[in-house]
Backbone bond lengths (Angstrom), bond angles and torsions (degrees), N, CA, C in turn:
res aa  C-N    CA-C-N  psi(-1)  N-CA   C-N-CA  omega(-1)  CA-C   N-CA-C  phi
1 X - - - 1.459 - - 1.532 111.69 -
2 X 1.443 116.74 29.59 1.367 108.49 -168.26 1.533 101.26 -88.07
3 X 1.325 131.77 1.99 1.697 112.62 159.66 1.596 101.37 -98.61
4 X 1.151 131.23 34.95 1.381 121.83 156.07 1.811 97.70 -105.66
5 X 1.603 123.74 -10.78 1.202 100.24 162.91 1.453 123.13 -99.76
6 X 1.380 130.71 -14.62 1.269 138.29 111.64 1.607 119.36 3.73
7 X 1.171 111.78 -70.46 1.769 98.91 -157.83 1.379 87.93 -97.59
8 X 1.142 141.46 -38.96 1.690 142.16 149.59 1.656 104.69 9.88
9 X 1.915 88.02 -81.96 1.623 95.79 -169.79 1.437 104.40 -54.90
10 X 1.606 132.52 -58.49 0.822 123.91 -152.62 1.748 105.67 -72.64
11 X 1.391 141.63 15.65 0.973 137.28 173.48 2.271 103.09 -95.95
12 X 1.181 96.24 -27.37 1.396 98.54 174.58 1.780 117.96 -30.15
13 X 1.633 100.33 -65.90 1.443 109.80 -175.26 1.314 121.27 -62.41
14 X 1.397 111.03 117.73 1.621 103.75 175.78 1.477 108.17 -137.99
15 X 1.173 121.31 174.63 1.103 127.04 -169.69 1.714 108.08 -139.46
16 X 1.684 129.67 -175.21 1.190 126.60 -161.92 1.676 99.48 -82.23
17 X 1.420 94.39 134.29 1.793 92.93 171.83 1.600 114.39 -96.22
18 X 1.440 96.21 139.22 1.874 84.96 172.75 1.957 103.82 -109.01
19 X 1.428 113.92 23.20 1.222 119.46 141.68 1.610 144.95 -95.19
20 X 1.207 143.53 -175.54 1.422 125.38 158.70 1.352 117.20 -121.30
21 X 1.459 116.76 -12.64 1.764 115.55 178.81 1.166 102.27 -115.94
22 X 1.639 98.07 -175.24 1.526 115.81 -178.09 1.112 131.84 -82.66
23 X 1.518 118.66 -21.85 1.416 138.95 -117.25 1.508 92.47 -134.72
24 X 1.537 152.09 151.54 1.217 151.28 121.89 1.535 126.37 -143.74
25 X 1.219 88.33 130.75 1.648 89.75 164.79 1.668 129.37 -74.61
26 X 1.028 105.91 124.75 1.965 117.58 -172.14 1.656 112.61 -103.24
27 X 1.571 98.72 116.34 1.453 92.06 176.84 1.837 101.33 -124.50
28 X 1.054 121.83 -162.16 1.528 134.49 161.54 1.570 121.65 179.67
29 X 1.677 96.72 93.75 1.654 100.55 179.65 1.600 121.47 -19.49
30 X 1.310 92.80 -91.86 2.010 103.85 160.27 1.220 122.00 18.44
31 X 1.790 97.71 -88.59 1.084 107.10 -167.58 1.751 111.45 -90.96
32 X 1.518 116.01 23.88 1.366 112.22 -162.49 1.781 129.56 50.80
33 X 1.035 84.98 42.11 1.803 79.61 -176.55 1.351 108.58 -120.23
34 X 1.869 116.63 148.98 1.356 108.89 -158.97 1.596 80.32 -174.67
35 X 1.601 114.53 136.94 1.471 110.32 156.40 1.072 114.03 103.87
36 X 1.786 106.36 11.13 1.857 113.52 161.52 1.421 112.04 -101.88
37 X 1.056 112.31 -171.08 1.462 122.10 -164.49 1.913 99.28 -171.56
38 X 1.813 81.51 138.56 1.407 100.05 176.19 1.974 103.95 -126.55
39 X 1.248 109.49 126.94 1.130 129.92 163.38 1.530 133.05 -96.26
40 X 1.200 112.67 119.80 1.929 93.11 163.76 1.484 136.89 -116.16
41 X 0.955 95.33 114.53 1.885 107.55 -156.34 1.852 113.09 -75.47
42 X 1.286 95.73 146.73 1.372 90.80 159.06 1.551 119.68 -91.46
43 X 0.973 128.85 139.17 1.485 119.23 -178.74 1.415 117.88 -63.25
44 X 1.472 110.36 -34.15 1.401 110.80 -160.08 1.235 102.99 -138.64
45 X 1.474 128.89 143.89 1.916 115.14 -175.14 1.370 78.00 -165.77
46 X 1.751 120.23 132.32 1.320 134.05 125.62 1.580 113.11 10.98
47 X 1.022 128.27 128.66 1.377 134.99 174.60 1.719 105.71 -64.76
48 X 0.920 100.06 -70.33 1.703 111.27 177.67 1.617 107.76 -54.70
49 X 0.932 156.05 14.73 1.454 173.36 -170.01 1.585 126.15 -154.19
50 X 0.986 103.76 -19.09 1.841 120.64 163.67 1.658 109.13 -16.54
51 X 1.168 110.52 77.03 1.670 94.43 170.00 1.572 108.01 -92.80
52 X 1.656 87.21 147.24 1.896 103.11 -149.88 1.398 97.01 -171.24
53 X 1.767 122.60 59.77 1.334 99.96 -179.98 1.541 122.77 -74.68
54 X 1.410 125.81 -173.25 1.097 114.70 -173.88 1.781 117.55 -90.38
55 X 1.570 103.60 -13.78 1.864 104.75 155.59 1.242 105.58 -47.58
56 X 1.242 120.45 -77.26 1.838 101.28 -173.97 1.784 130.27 -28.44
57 X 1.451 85.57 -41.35 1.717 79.35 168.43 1.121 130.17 -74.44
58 X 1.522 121.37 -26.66 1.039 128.60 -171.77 1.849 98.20 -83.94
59 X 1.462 122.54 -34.29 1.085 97.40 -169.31 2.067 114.10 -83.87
60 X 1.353 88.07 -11.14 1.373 91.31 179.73 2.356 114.23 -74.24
61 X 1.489 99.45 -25.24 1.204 98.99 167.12 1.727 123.49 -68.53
62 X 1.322 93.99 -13.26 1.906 109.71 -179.13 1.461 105.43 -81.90
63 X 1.121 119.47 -29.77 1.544 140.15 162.34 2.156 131.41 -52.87
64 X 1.330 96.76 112.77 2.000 80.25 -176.46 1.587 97.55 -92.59
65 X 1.135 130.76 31.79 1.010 114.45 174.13 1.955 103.32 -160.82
66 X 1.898 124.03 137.79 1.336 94.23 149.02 1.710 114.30 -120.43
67 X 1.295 98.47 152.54 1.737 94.78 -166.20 1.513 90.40 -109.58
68 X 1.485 125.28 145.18 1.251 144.69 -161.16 1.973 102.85 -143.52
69 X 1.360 99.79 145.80 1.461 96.58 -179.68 1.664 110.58 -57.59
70 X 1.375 114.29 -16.56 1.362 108.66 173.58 1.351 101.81 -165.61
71 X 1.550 109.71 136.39 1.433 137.24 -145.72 1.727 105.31 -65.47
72 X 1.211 125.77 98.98 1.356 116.27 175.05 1.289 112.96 93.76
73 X 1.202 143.03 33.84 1.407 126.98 -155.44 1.676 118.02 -68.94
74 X 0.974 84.97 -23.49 2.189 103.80 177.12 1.658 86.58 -34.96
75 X 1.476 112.39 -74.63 1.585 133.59 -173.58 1.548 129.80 -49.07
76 X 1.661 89.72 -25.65 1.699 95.45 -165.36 1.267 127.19 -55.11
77 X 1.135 140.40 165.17 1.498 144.38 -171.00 1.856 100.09 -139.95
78 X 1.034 107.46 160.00 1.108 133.93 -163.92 1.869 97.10 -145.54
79 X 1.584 104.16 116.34 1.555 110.31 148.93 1.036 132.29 -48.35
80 X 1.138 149.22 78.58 1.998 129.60 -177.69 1.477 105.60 -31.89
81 X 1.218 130.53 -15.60 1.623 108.37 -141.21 2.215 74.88 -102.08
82 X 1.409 112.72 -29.47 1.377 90.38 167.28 1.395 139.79 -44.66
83 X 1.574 110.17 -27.99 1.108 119.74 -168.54 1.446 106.34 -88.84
84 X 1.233 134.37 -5.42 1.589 123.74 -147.52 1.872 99.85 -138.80
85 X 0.999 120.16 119.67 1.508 108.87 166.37 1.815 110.96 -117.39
86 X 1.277 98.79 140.98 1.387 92.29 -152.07 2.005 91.09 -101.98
87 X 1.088 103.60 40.44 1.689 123.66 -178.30 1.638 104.88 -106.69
88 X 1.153 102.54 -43.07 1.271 127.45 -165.73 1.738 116.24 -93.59
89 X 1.568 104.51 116.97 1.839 103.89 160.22 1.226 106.97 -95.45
90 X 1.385 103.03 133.52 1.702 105.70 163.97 1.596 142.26 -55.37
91 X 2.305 83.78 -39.27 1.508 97.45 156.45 1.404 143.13 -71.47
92 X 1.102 110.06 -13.41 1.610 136.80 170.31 1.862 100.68 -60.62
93 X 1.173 121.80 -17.44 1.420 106.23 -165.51 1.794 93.91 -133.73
94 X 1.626 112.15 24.41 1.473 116.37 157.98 1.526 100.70 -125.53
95 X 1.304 93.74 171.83 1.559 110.47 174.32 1.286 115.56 -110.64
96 X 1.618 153.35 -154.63 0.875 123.39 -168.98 1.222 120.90 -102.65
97 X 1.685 107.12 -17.39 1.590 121.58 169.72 1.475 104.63 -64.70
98 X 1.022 122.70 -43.68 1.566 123.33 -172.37 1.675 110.80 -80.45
99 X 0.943 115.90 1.14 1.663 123.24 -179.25 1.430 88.14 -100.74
100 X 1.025 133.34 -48.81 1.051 157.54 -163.93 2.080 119.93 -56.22
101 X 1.578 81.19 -66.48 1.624 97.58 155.51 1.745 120.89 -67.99
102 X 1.499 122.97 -26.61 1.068 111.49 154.78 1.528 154.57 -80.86
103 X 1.470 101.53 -22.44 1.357 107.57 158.00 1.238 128.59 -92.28
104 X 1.528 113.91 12.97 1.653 116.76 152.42 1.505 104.70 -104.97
105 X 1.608 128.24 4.35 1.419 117.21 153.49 1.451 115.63 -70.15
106 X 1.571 99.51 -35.98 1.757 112.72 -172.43 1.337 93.84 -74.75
107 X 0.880 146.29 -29.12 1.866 133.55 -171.82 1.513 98.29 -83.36
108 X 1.133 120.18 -63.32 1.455 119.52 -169.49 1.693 102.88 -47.66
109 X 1.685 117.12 -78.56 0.997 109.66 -157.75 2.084 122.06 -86.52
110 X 1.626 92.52 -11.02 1.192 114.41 -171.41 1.918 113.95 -76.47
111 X 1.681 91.20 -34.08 1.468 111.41 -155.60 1.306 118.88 57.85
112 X 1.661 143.25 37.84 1.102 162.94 -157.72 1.711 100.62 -131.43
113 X 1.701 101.56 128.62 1.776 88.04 169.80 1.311 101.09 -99.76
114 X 1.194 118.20 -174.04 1.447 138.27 -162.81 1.792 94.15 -65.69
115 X 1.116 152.52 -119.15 1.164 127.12 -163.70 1.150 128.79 -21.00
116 X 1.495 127.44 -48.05 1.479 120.04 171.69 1.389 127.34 -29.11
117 X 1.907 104.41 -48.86 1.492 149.25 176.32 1.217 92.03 -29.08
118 X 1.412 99.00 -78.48 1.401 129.60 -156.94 1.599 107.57 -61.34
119 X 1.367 136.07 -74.21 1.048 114.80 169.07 1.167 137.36 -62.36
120 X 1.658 127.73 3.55 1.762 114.73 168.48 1.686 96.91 -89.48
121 X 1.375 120.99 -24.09 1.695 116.93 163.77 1.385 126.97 -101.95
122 X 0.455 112.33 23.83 2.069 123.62 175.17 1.297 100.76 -60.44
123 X 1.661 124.89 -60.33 1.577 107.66 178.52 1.536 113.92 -105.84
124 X 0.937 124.49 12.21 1.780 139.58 177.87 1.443 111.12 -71.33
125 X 1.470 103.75 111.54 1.198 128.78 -177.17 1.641 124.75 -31.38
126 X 1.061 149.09 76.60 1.422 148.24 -157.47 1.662 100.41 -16.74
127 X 1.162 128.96 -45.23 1.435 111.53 -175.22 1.901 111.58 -88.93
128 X 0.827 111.66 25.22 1.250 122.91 176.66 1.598 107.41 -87.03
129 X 1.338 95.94 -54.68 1.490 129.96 171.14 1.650 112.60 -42.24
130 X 1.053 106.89 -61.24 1.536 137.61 -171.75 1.882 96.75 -67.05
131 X 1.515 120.70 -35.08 1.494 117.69 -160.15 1.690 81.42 -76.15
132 X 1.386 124.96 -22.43 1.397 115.36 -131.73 1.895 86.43 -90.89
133 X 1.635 102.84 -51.36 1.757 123.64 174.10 1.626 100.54 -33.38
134 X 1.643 117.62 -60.02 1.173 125.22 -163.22 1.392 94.65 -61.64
135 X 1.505 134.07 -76.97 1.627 129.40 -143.47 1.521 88.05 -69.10
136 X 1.118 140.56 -28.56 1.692 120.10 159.52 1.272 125.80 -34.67
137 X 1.419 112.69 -42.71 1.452 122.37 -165.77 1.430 110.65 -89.31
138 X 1.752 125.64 -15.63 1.143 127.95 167.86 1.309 120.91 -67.18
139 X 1.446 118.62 153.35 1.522 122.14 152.00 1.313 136.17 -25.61
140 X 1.443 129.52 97.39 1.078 129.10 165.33 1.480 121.00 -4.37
141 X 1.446 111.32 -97.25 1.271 149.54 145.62 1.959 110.41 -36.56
142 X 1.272 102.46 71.69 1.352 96.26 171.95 1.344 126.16 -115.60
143 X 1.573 123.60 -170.06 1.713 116.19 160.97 1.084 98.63 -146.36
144 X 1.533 124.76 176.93 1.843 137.17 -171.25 1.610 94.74 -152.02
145 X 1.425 84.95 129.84 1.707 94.99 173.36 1.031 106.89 -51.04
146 X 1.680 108.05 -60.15 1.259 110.85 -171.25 2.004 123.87 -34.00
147 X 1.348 95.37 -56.83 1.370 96.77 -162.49 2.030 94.78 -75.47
148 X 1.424 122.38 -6.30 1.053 97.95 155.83 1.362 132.35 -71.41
149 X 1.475 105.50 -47.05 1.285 116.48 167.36 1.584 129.10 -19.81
150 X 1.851 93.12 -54.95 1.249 100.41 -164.32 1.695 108.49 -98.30
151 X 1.736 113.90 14.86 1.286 126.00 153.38 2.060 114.83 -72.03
152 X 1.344 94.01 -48.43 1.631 83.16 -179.72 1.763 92.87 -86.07
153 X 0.995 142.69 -3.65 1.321 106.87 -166.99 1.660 108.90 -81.97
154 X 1.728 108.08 -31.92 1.799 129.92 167.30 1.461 97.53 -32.95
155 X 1.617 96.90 -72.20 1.931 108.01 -175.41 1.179 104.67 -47.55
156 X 1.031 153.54 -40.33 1.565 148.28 -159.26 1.504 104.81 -102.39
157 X 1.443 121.25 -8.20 1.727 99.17 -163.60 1.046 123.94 90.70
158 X 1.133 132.03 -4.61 1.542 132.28 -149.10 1.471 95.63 -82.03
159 X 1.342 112.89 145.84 1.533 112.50 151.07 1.405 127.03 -62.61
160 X 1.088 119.28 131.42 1.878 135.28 165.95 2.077 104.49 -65.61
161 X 1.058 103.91 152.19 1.626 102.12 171.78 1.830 86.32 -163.61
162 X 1.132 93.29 163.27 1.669 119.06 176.99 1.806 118.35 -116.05
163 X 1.172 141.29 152.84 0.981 126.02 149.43 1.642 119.68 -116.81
164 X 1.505 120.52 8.62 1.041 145.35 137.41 1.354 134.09 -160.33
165 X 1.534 121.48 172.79 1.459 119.34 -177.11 1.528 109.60 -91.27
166 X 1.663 117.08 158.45 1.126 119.98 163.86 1.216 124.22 -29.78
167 X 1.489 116.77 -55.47 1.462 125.14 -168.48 1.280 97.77 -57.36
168 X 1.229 118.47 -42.23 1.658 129.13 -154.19 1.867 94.60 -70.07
169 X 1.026 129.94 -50.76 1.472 130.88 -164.39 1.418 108.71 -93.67
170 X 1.780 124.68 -13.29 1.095 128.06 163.23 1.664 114.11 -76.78
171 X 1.044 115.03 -22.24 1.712 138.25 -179.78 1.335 112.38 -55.47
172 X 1.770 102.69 -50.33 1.932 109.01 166.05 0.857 118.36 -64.90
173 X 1.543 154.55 7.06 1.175 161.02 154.96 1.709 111.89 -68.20
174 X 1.531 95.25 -57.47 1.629 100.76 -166.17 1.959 111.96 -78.23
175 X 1.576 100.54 8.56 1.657 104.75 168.94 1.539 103.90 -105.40
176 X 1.070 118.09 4.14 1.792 118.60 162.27 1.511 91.14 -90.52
177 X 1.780 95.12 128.93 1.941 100.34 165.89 1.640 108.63 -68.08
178 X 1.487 103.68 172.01 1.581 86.42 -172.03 1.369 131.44 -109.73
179 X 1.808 94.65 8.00 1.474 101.36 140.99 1.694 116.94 -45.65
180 X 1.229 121.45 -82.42 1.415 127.64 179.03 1.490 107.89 -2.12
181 X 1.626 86.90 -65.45 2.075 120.66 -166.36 1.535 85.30 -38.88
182 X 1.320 121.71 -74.86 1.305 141.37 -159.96 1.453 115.80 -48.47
183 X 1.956 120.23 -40.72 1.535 112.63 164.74 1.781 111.75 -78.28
184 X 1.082 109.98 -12.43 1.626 108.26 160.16 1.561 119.03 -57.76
185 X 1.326 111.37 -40.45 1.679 124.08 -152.51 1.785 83.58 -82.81
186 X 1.332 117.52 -57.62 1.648 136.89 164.86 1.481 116.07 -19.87
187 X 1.322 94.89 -50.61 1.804 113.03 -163.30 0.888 106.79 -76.08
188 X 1.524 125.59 -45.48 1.584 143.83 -166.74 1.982 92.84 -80.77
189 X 1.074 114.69 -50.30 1.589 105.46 -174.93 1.413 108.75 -64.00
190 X 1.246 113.43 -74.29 1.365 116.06 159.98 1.630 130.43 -4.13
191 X 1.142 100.76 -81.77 1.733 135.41 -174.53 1.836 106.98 -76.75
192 X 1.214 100.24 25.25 1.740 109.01 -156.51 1.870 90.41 -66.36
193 X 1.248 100.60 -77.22 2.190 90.07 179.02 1.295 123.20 -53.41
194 X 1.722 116.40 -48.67 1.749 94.55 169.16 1.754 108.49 -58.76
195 X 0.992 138.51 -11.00 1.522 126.58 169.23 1.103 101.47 -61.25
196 X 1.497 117.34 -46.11 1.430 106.17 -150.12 1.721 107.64 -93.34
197 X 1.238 116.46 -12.02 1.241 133.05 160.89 1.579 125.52 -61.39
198 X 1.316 111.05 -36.81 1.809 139.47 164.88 1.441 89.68 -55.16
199 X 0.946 126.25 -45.40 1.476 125.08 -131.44 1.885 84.52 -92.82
200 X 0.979 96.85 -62.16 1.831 109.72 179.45 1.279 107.88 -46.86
201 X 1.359 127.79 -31.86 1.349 125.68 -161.48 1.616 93.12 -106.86
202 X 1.229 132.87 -15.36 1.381 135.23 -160.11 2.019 88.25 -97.78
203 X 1.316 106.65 -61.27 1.602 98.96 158.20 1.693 135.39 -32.22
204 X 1.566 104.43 -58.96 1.271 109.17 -177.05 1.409 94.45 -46.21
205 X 1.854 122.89 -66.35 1.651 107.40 -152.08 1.479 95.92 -72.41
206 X 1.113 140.22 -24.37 1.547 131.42 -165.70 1.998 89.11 -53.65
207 X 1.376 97.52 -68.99 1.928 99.81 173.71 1.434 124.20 -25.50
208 X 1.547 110.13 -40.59 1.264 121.57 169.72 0.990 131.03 -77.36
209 X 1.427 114.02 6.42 2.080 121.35 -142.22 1.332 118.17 -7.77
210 X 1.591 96.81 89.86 1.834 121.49 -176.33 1.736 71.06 -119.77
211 X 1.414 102.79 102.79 1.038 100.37 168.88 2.135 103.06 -92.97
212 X 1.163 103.45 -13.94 1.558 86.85 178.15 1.806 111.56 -95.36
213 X 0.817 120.53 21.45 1.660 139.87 176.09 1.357 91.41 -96.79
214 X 1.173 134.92 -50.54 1.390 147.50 -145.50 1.620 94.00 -90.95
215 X 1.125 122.66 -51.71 1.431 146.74 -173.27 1.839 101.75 -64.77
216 X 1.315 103.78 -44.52 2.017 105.70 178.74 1.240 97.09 -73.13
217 X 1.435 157.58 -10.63 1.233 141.58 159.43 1.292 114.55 -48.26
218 X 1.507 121.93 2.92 2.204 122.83 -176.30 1.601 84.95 -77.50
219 X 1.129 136.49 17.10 1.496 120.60 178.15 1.460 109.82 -92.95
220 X 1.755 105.90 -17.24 1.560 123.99 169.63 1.775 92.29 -27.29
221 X 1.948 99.93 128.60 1.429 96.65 174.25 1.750 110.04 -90.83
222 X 2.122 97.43 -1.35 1.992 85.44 -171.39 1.353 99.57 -84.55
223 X 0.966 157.88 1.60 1.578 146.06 161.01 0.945 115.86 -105.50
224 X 1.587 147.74 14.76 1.361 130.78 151.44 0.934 136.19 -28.90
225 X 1.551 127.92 136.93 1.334 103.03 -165.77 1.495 112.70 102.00
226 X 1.144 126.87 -64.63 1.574 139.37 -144.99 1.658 115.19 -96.26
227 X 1.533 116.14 -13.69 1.120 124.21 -159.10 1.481 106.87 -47.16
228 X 1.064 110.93 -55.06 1.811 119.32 -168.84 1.779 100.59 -66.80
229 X 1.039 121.79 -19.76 1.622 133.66 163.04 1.627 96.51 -63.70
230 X 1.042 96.68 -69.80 1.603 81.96 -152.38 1.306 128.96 -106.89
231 X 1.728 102.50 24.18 1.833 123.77 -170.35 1.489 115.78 -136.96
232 X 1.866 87.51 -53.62 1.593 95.10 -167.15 1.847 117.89 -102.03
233 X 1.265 112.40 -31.09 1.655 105.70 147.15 1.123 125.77 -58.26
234 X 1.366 133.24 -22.68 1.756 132.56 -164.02 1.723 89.63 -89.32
235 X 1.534 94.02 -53.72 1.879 99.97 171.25 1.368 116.67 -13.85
236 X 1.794 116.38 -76.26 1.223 138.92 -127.45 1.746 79.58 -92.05
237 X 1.042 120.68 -62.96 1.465 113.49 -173.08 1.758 133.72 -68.87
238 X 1.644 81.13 -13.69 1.759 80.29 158.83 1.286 121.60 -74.15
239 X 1.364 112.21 -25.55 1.609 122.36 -176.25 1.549 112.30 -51.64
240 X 1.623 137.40 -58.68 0.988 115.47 -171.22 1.795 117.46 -77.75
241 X 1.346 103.01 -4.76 1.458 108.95 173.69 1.811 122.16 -85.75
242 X 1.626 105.44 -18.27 1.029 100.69 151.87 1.677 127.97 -106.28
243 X 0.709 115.48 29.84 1.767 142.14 179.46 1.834 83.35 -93.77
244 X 1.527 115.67 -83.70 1.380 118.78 -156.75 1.689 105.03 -50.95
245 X 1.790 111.20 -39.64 1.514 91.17 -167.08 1.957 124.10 -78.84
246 X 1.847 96.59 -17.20 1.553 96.32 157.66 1.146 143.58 -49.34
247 X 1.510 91.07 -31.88 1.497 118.37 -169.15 1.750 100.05 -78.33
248 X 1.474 126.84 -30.07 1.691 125.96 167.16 1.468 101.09 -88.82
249 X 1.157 125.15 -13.32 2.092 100.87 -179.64 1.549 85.88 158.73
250 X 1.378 97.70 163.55 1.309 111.03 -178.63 1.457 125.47 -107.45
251 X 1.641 82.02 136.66 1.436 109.77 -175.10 1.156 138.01 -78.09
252 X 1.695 142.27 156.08 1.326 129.15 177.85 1.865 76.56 -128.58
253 X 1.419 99.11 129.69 1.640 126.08 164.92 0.949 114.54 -75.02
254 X 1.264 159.23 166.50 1.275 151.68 171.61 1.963 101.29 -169.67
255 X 1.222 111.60 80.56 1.717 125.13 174.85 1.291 111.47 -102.54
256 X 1.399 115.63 159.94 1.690 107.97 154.33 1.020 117.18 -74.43
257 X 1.161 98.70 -177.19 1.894 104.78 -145.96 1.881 111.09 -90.17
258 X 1.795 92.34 -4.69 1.674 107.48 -163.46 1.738 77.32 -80.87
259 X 1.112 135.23 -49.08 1.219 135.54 -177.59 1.785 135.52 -50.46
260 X 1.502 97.25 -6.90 1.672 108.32 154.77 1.645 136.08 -80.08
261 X 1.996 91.01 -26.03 1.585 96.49 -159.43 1.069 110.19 -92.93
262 X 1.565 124.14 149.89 1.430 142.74 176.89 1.387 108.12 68.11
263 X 1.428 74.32 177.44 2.166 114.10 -174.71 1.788 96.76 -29.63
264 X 1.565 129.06 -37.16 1.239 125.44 -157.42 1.566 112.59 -107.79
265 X 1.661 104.83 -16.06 1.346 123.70 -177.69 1.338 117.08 -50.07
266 X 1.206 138.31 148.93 1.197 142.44 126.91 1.739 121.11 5.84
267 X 1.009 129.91 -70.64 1.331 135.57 -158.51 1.564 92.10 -82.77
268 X 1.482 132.26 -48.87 1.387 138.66 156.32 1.043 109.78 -11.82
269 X 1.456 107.42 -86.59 1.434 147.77 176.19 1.950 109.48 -17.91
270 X 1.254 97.61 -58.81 1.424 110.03 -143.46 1.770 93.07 -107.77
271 X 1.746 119.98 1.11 1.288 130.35 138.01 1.217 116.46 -67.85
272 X 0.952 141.36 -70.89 1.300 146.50 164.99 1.515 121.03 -4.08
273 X 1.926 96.02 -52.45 1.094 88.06 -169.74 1.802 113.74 -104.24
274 X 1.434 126.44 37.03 0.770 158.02 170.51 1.543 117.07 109.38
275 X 1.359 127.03 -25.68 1.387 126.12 -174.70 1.205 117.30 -43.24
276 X 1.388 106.72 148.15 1.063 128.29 175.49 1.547 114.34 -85.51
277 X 1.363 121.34 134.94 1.622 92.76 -177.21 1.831 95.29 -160.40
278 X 1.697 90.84 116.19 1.352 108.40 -162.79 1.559 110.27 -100.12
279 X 1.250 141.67 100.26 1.060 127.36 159.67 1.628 160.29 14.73
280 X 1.206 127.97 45.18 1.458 110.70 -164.08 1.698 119.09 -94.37
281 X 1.175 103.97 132.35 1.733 119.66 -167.90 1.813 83.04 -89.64
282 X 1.470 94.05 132.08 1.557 115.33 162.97 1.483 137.17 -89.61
């Protein structure tokens, strides 16, 4: 499940929404297009709290296609050798208190002692580190739209689509230096219950689809800095790729939800470029 801690983080950053739900229908006179749908998901939710009404299913069966930030994720694979540069010590970029605080994270939650620690991360990328802090801090007992999604879409036939590859969204990581990487890995150890408190309160409104509650979480202090990394470039270039696949049949979108709000968002975005984009409450 290590791209559910992956798309996790990257659901953190958000910015101001000038919508309030999750859900929209996308058309564009023009170009004749009518009968897609954009969603914004949480990646990860409590099992017992799972919001999943049954419109989504139904609108995703109205759909010949579902497009996901990355194609199939049930399936996906991950290189190790992305994660690890063998240029790089991990300890070289702590001090001794902070080496310190990590290999009594790795004992506690890892069951690893301090050498063990040390050599399965010695050349492992600081955010590698950081994916590992985060899926600690998640729900046991969880669910992913996504992989619901892509449960009825199997049952139905539906086509799979991508709007990028692993490599491609693992790639924004390795343009943060790894100092940066390193007050992330900090923030997340550190900041471990207000995370997990964010997280509870970031659920409740997701339940509510307050999508602009969801959207004031850009006050997150671990991505400062990074927004146009990890919201508003991915934004701008999904746009002409989802332009082309409306334009062959209609789509059901399926993004996180940080990926609707503001001037750079999605729903912004895809005003701009004439769409129409109507609201649907779930």
């Amino acid at each position: 499940m290590r791209w559910v801690a992956i798309l996790t983080c990257l659901f953190y950053l958000q910015s101001n929404a000038q919508e309030q739900l999750l859900c929209y229908e996308l058309s564009h006179d023009e170009f004749g297009i009518n009968g897609s749908y954009l969603f914004g998901t949480m990646h990860v939710m409590e099992a017992n709290r799972f919001f999943f009404p049954k419109k989504l299913s139904r609108l995703l069966q109205k759909s010949d296609a579902l497009c996901l930030e990355i194609k199939s994720i049930t399936n996906v694979h991950i290189d190790p050798d992305i994660m690890f540069d063998s240029t790089l010590n991990l300890k070289a970029y702590c001090d001794s208190t902070e080496w310190s605080e990590l290999t009594l994270w790795a004992e506690d939650k890892l069951y690893m002692k301090p050498k063990q620690f040390e050599e399965n991360f010695k050349f492992a990328k600081p955010f590698m580190l950081f994916q590992f802090i985060l899926a600690m801090s998640l729900p046991v007992n969880n669910k992913s739209h996504e992989q619901e999604l892509e449960k009825i879409a199997a049952a139905n036939k539906i086509q799979f689509l991508g709007l990028e590859s692993v490599h491609e969204q693992l790639n924004i990581f390795n343009q943060i230096p790894f100092d940066d990487q390193m007050d992330m890995v900090f923030n997340e150890l550190n900041e471990g219950e207000k995370n997990k408190q964010d997280f509870k309160d970031m659920q409740q409104a997701y339940i509510e689809q307050d999508l602009a509650t969801l959207c004031d979480f850009s006050s997150d202090k671990t991505f400062v800095g990074y927004k146009a990394l990890f919201l508003d470039n991915r934004n701008k270039k999904w746009m002409p790729k989802m332009k082309e696949m409306m334009l062959e049949e209609k789509v059901f979108f399926a993004v996180g939800a940080g990926h609707l709000c503001g001037e750079n968002g999605l729903i912004a975005l895809l005003k701009k470029e004439g769409f129409t984009i109507k609201p649907i409450e779930l």
